[in-house]
C-alpha positions as CSV (number, residue, x, y, z in Angstrom):
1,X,75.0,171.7,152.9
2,X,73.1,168.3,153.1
3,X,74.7,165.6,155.6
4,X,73.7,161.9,154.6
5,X,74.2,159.0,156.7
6,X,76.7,157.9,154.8
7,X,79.3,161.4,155.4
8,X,78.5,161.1,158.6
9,X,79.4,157.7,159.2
10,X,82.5,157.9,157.4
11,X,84.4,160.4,160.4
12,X,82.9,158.6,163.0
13,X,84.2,155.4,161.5
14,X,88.0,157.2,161.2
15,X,87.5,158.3,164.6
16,X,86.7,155.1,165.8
17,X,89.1,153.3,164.3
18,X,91.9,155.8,165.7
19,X,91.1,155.6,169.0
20,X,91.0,151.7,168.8
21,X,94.6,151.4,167.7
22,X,95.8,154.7,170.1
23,X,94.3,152.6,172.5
24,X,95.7,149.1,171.3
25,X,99.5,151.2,171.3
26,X,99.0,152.1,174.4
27,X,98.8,148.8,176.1
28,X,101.1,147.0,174.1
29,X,103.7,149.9,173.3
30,X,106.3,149.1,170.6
31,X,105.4,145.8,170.3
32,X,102.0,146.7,168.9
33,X,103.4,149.3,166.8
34,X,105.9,146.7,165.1
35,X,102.8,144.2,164.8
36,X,100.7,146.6,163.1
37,X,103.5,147.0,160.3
38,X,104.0,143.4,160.7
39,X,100.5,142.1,160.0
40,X,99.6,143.9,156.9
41,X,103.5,143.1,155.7
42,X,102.9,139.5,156.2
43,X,99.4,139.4,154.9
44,X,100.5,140.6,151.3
45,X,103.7,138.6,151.6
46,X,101.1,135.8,151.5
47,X,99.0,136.7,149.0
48,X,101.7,137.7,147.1
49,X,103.2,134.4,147.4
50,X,99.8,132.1,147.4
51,X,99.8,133.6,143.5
52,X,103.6,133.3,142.5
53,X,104.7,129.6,143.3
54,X,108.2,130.2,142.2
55,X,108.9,133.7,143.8
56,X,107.4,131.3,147.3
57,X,110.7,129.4,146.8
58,X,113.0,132.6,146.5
59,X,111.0,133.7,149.7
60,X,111.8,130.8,151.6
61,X,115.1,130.4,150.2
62,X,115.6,134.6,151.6
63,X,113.8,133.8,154.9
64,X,116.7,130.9,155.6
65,X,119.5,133.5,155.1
66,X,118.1,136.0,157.5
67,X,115.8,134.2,160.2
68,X,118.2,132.3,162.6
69,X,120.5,135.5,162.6
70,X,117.2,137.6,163.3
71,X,116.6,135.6,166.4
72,X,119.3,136.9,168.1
73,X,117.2,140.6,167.9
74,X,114.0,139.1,167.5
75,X,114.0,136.5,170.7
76,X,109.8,136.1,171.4
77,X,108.9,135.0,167.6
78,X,109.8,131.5,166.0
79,X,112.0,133.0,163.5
80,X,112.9,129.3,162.4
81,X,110.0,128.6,161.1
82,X,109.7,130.9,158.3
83,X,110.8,128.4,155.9
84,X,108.6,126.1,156.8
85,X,106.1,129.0,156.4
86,X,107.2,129.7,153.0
87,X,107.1,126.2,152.2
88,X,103.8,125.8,153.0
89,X,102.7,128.7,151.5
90,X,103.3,127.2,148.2
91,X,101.8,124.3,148.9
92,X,98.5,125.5,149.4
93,X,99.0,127.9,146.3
94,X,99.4,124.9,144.5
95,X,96.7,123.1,145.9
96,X,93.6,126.1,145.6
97,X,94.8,127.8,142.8
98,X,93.4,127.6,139.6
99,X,95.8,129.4,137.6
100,X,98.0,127.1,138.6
101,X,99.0,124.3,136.1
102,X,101.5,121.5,137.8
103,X,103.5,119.4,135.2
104,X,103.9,115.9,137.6
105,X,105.9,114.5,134.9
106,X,108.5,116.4,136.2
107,X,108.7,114.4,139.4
108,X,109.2,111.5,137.2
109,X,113.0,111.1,137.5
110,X,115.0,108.8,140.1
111,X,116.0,112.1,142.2
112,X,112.2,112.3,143.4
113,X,112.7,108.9,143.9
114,X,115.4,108.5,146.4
115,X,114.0,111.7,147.9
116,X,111.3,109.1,149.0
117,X,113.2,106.8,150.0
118,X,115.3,108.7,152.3
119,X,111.8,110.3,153.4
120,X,110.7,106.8,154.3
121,X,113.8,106.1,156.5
122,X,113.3,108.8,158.4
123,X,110.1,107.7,159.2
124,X,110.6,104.1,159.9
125,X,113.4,106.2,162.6
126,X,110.1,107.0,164.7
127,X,110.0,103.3,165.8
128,X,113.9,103.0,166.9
129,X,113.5,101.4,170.4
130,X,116.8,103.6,171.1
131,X,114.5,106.7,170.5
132,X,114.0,108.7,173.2
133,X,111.2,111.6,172.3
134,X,108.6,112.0,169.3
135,X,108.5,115.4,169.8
136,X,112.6,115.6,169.3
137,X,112.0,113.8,166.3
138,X,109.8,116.3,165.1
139,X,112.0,118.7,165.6
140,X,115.2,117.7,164.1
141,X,113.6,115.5,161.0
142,X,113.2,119.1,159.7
143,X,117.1,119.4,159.4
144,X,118.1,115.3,157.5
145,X,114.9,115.0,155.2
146,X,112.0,117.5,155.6
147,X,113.2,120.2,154.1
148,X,114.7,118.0,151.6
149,X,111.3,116.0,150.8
150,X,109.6,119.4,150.3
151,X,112.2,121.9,148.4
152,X,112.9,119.1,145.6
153,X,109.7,118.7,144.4
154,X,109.1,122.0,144.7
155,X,111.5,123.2,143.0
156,X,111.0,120.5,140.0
157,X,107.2,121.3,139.9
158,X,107.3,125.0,140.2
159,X,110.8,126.6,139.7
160,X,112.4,125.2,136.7
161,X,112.8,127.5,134.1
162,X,116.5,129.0,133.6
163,X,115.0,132.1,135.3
164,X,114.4,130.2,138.1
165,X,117.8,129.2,138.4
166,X,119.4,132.7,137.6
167,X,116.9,133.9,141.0
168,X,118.5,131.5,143.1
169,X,122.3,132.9,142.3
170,X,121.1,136.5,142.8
171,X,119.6,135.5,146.1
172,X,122.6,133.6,147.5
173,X,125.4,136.6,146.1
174,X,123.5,139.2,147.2
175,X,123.0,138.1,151.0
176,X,126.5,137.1,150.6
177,X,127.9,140.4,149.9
178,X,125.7,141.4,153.0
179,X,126.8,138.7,155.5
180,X,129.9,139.4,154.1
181,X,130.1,143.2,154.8
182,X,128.0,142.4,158.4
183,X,131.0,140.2,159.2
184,X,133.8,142.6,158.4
185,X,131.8,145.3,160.3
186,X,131.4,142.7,163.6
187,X,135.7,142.2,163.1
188,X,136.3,145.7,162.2
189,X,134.1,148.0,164.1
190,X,132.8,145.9,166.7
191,X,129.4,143.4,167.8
192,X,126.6,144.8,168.4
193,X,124.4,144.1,171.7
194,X,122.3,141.6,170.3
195,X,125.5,139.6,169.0
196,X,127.2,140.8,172.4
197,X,124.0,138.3,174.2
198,X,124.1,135.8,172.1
199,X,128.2,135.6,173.0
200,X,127.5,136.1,176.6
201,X,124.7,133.1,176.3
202,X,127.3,130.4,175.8
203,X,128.5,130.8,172.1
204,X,132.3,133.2,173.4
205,X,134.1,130.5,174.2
206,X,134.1,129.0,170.4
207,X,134.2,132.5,168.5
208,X,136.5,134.4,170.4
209,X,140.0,132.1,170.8
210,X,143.2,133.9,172.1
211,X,141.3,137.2,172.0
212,X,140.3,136.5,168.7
213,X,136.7,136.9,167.2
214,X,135.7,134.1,164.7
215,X,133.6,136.0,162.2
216,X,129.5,134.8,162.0
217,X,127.9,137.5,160.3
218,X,124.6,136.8,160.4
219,X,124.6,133.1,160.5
220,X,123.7,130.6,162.7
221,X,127.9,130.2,164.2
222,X,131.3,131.0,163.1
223,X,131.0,127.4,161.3
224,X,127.9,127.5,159.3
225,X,129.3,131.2,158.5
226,X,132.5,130.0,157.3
227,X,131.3,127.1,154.9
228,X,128.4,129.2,153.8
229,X,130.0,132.2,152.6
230,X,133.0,129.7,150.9
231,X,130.3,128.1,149.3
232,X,129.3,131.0,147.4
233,X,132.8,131.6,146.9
234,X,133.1,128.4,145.0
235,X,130.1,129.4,142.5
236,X,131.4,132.8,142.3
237,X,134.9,131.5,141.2
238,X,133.4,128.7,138.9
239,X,131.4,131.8,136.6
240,X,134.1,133.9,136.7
241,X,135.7,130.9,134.5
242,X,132.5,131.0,132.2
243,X,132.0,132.1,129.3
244,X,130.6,135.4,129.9
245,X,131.4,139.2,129.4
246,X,134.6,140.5,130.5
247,X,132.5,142.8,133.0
248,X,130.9,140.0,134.6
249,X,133.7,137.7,134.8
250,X,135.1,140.6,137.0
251,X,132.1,141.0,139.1
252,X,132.2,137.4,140.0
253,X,135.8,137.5,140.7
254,X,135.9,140.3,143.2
255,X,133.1,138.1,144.8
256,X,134.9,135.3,145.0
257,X,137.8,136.8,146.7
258,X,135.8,138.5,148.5
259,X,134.0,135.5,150.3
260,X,137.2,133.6,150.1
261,X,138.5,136.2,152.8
262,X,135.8,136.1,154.9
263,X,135.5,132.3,154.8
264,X,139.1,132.8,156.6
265,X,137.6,135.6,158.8
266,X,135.0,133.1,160.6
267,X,138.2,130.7,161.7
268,X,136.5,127.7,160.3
269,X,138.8,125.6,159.5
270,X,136.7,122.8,158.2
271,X,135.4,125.5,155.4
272,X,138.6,125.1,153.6
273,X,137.3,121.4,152.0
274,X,134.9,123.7,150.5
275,X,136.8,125.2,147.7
276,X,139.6,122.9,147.4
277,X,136.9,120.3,146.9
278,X,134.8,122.1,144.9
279,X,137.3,123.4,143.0
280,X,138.4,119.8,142.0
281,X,135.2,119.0,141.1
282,X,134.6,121.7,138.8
283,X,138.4,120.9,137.3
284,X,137.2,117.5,136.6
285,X,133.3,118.0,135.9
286,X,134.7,120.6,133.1
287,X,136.8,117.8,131.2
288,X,139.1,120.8,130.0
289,X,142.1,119.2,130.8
290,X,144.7,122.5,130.0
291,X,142.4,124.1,133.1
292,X,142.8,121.3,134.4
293,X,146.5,121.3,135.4
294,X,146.3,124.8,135.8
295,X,143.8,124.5,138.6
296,X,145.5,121.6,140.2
297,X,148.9,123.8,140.3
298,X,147.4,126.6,141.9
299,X,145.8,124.3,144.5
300,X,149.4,122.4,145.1
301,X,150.5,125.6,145.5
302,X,148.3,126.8,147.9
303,X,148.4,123.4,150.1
304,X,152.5,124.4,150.0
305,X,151.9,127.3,151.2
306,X,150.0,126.2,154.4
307,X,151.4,123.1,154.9
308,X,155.2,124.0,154.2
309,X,156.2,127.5,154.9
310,X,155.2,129.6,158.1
311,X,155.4,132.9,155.6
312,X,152.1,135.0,157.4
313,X,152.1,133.1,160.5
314,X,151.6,136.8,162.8
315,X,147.8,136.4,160.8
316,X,146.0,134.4,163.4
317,X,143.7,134.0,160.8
318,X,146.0,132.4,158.6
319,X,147.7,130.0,161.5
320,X,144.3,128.8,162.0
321,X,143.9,127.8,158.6
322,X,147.1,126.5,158.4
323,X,146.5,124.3,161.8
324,X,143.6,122.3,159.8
325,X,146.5,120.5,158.1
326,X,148.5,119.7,161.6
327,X,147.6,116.0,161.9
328,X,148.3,116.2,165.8
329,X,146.0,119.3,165.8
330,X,144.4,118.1,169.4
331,X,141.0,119.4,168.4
332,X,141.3,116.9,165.3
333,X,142.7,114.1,167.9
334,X,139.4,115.3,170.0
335,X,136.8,114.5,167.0
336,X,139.3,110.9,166.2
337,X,138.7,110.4,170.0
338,X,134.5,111.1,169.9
339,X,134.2,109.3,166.8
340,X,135.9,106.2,168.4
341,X,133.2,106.2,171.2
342,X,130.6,106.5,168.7
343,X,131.5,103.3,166.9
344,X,131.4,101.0,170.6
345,X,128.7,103.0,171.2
346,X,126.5,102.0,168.3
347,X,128.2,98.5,167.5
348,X,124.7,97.0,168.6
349,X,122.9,99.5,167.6
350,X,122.4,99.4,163.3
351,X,119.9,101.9,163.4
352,X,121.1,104.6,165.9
353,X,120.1,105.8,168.6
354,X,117.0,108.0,167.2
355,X,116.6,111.3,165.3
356,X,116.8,114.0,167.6
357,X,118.9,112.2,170.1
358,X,122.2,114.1,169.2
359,X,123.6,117.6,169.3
360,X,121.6,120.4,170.8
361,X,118.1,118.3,170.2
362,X,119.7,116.0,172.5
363,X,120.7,118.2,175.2
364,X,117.3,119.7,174.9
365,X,115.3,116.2,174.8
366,X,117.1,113.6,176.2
367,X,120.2,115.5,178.5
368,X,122.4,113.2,180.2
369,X,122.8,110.4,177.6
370,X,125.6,109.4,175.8
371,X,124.4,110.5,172.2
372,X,123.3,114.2,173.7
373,X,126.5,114.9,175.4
374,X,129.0,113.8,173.4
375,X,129.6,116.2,170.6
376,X,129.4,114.9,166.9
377,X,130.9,118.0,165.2
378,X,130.4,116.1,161.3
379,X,126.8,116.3,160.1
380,X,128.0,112.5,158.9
381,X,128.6,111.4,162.8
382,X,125.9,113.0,163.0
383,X,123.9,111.0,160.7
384,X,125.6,107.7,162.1
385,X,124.6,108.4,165.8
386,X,121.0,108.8,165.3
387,X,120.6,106.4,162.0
388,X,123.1,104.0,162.7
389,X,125.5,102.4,160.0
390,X,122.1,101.5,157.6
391,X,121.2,105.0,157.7
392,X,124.9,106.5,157.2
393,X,125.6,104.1,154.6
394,X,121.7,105.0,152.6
395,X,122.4,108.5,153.0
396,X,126.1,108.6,151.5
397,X,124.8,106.2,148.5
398,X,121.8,108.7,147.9
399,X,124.4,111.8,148.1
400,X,127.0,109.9,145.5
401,X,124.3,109.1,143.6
402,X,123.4,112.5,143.2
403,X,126.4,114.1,141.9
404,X,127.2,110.8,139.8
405,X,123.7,111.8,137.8
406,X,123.6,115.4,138.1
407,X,127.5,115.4,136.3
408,X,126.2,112.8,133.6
409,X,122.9,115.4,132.8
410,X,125.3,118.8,133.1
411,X,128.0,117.0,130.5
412,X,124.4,116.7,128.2
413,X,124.3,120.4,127.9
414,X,125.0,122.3,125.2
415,X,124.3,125.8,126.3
416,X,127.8,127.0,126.9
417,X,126.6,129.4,129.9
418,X,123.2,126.6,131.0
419,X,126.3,124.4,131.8
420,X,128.6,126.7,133.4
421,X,126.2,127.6,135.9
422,X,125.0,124.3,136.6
423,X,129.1,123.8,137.2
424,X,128.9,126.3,139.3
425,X,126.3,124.4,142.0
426,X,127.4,121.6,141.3
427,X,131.0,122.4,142.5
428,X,129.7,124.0,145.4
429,X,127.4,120.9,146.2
430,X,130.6,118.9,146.3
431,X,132.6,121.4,148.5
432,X,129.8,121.2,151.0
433,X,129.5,117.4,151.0
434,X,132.7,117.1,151.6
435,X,133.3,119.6,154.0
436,X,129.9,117.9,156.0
437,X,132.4,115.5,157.7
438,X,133.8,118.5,159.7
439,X,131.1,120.0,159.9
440,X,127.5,119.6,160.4
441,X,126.5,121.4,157.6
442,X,124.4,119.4,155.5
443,X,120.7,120.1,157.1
444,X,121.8,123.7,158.3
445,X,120.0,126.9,156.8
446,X,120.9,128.2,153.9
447,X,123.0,125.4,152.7
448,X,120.5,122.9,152.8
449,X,117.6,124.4,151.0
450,X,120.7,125.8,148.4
451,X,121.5,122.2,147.8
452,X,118.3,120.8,147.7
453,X,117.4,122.9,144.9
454,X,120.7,122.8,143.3
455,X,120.3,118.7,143.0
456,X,116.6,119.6,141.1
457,X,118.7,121.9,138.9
458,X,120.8,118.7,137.5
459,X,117.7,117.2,137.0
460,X,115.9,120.1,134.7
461,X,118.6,120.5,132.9
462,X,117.7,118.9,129.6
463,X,114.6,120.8,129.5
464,X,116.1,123.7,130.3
465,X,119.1,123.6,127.9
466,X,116.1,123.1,125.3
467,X,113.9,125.8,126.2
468,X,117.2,127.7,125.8
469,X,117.9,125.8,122.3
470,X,113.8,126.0,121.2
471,X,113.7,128.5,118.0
472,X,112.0,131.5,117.7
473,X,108.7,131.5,116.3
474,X,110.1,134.0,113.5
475,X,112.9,131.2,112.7
């Protein structure tokens, strides 16, 4: 047998290499053993990604469902950012790659437009006297406009086929069957010790009341839960009206209910604008007027139900729900109370007080100060406090504008199921907008980059009903 240099080498290389990464485990333990599946796992997530701009969208779109839950078992890596990762990623794909072709005609519509403008606000917030910290700016920009200045395009240049938008309602109903499941485990079975910290840290004395746990599931709270999982519920319900199989239609209704109960699970009582919003939206948006009163009956009858009877009142769940209607509710006469500071607060004060000067950026940035410890609890309060009454009064026009245009272009559609499912997000747009005063929902993950995409959606949907309507070559 003749040995070459090259069979020889080849062992010595194996060898080598093993006793490098025994050694390498050694020292680092389990951490080094998760990064080495880590690092190859990321590395062909970016490749894979740098050569598929749309499925870079889905990615990011999957990576805001799981990341700020996977913090809570994952403490040492910025989870947070893998969004802005994903973003990013397609970006540069767009940028480098060849095979590439980018249609910019497509950003040639007013909702790229008033993404600017919004963009440009923020900005001009950098030079608020009242600003206290760049680097909170940095930080919380990512929430009112970033995300929304990079997902629209985005999704107008490089996701904007039908396909696109069928991806985007797998995504959100299949990680909301599996928030959904991990919150009926969490109120069924039990927490975990990772959710057991994250209790212990600060967060038990909002999501378990009278010995009750608020459902969160894998969310950021009990309140991002709530509104999230109802938001779904809304689409869900709006396709199960469509015109689809049987079979479906069933599949989407189970759904429904089924995020309709947990959305009372999590104890959020500002989640139930959601789908009473929504669903007038979608009554209206539809123009089918015999649905119409149907829809409106059903929700009459559910308002009786909470406001007027006390039939289920041993359900905490359903006395919480029910206490979202009490007027005198003092938590409500808390927020009226807040929200009255806020406006002698900011009477001289046009432009807020700064981005990042609010809410947990504040108490991180700027402790102590008015804006940082008193609580907001409305993504709109929100908005007023750190962007004063211009900013509030631009970023309601730009959201109104939105769904006044996005109902015009879905009412141009003439692909009976195209327009159902652009009735679907659109409903669940309006559920979340209007839920945003009691919550700050808004900029949150997944909502936001759900919305953001939803609004492109509206906008593609001419050329997508046509590429729908195009005949076949054989025709």
């Amino acid at each position: 047998m003749h040995f070459t240099r090259t069979n020889i080498a080849n062992p010595i290389f194996c060898l080598l290499t093993a006793g490098i990464l025994s050694l390498f485990v050694i020292k680092t333990g389990l951490i080094g053993i998760g990064l080495m599946v880590v690092i190859p796992s990321a590395l062909a997530l970016v490749i894979f990604m740098m050569s598929h701009p749309n499925k870079a969208l889905a990615t990011g779109l999957v990576f805001a469902f799981v990341s700020i839950g996977a913090t809570r078992y994952i403490t040492n890596l910025p989870l947070g950012l893998s969004v802005d990762f994903a973003l990013a990623a397609l970006i540069i794909s767009a940028l480098f790659h060849n095979n590439i072709k980018t249609d910019f005609t497509k950003l040639h519509n007013s909702l790229f437009l008033v993404t600017i403008i919004w963009w440009g606000y923020n900005v001009a917030e950098i030079f608020n006297p009242e600003a206290r910290s760049i680097t909170a700016w940095v930080y919380a920009v990512r929430g009112t406009a970033l995300y929304m200045l990079l997902t629209v395009p985005l999704t107008l240049l490089y996701a904007n086929k039908p396909s696109d938008l069928n991806r985007l309602f797998i995504i959100v109903f299949i990680f909301s069957i599996l928030a959904s499941f991990w919150g009926l485990r969490q109120f069924y079975i039990g927490l975990d010790a990772a959710e057991n910290r994250w209790l212990d840290a600060g967060s038990r004395s909002t999501h378990v009341l009278f010995g009750h746990l608020r459902v969160f599931s894998f969310f950021s709270d009990a309140g991002q839960f709530g509104a999230g999982i109802a938001h779904a519920g809304v689409m869900a319900m709006v396709l199960a009206l469509g015109p689809f199989s049987f079979k479906k239609r069933i599949i989407f209704a189970v759904m429904a209910l089924l995020f309709f109960y947990l959305m009372i699970m999590s104890g959020t009582r500002g989640a139930l604008m959601v789908p009473v919003a929504g669903s007038l939206a979608y009554l209206f948006a539809s123009k089918n007027f015999k649905l119409m009163a149907i829809g409106l009956l059903g929700l009459a009858l559910v308002f009786s139900f909470l406001k007027f009877t006390t039939i289920a009142n041993n359900n905490y769940q359903v006395r919480r729900m029910r206490s979202a209607l009490n007027p005198d509710d003092p938590s409500l006469n808390v927020r009226y109370l807040n929200q009255r500071k806020f406006a002698e607060y900011l009477k001289t004060r046009p432009f807020g007080g700064g981005i990042g000067t609010s809410g947990s950026w504040g108490q991180r940035f700027s402790p102590g100060t008015f804006l940082a410890e008193t609580p907001n609890d409305s993504w709109f309060v929100k908005i007023w406090a750190e962007m004063g009454i211009v900013g509030l009064y631009l970023h309601i026009g730009i959201l109104a504008f939105i769904a006044g245009m996005g109902l015009l272009k879905i009412w141009k559609v003439k692909d009976p199921r195209l327009r159902q499912k652009l009735l679907a997000i659109f409903g669940g747009y309006v559920g979340i907008a209007a839920a945003s005063y009691g919550n700050p929902l808004l900029g949150q993950m997944p909502t936001g980059i759900i919305l953001y995409m939803s609004w492109a959606y509206f906008f593609l949907a001419e050329d997508m009903d046509k590429s729908l309507n195009k005949p076949s070559e054989n025709e």
